[in-house]
C-alpha positions as CSV (number, residue, x, y, z in Angstrom):
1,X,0.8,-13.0,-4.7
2,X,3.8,-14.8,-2.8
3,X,6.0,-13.4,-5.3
4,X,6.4,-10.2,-3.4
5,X,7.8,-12.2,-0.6
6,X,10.1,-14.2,-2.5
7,X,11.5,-10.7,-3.8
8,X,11.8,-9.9,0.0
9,X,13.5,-13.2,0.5
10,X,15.8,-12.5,-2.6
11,X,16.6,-8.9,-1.5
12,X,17.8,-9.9,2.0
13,X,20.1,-12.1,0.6
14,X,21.5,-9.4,-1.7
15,X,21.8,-7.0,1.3
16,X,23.5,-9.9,3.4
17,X,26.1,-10.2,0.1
18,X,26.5,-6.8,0.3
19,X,27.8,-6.2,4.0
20,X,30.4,-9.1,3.5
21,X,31.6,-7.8,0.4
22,X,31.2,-4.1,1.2
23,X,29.7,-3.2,-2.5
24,X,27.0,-0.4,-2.5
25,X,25.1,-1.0,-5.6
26,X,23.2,-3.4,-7.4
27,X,23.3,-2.9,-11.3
28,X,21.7,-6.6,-12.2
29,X,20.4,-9.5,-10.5
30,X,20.3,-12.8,-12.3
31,X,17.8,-15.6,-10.9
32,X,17.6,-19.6,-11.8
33,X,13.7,-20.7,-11.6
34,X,12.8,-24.0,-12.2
35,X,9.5,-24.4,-14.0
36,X,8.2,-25.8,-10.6
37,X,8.9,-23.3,-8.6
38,X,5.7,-21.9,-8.6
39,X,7.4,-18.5,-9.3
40,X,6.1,-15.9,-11.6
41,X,9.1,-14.6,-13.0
42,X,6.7,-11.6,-14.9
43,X,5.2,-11.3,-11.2
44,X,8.6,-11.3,-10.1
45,X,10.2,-8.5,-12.0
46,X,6.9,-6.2,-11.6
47,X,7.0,-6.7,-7.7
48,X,11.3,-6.2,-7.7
49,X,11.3,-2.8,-7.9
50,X,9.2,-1.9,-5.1
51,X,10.6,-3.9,-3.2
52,X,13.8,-2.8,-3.4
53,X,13.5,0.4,-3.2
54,X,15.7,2.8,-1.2
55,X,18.3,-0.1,-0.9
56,X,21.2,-1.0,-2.4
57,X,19.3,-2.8,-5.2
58,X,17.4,0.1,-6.1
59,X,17.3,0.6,-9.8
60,X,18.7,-3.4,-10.4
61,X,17.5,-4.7,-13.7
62,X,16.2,-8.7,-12.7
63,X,16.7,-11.5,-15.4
64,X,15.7,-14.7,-15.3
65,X,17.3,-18.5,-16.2
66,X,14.8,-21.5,-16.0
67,X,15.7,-24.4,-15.3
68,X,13.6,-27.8,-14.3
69,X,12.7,-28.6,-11.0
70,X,11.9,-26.4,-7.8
71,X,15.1,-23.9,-8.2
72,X,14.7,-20.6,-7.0
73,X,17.9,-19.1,-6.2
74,X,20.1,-16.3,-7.1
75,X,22.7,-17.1,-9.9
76,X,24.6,-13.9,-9.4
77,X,24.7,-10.3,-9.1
78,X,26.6,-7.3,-11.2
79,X,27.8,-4.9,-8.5
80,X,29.2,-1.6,-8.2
C-alpha cells in the first residue's frame, strides 16, 4: 500500500509549512487527487492518522478534491 508513503510525503510537507510559518497545529488538511493518481483517497485517510501521529498534524481531519489527471498535492491546510 504506497498510500502510507504518500501520507509520509504529504506530512513532511506540512511539517516543512509549519517551521516557516511557526503554526503548531493542524486542524484540516485538504488534498487535490486526480483520478490518475493512483491514490486511494479511502486508503489515504485510514493510513493519515497513524502517520501523523505525535506531530503537529495529529488529530487533522483529511478531505479530498478530485480532479483529472495525475494531481496529488496539497490544496491547503486550517492551522492553529
Amino acid at each position: 500500500m504506497h498510500e502510507v508513503s504518500l501520507c509520509e510525503s504529504i506530512l513532511r510537507i506540512i511539517e516543512k509549512q509549519a517551521e516557516q510559518d511557526g503554526f503548531t497545529k493542524v486542524e484540516s488538511v485538504t488534498l487535490i487527487v486526480g483520478d490518475l493518481s493512483g491514490a486511494s483517497t479511502e486508503a489515504m485517510a485510514f493510513c493519515f492518522p497513524f502517520v501523523a501521529k505525535g506531530t503537529v498534524a495529529d488529530g487533522a481531519t483529511l478531505a479530498f478534491e478530485t480532479t483529472n489527471g495525475r494531481d496529488l498535492r496539497v490544496r491547503s491546510l486550517e492551522v492553529k
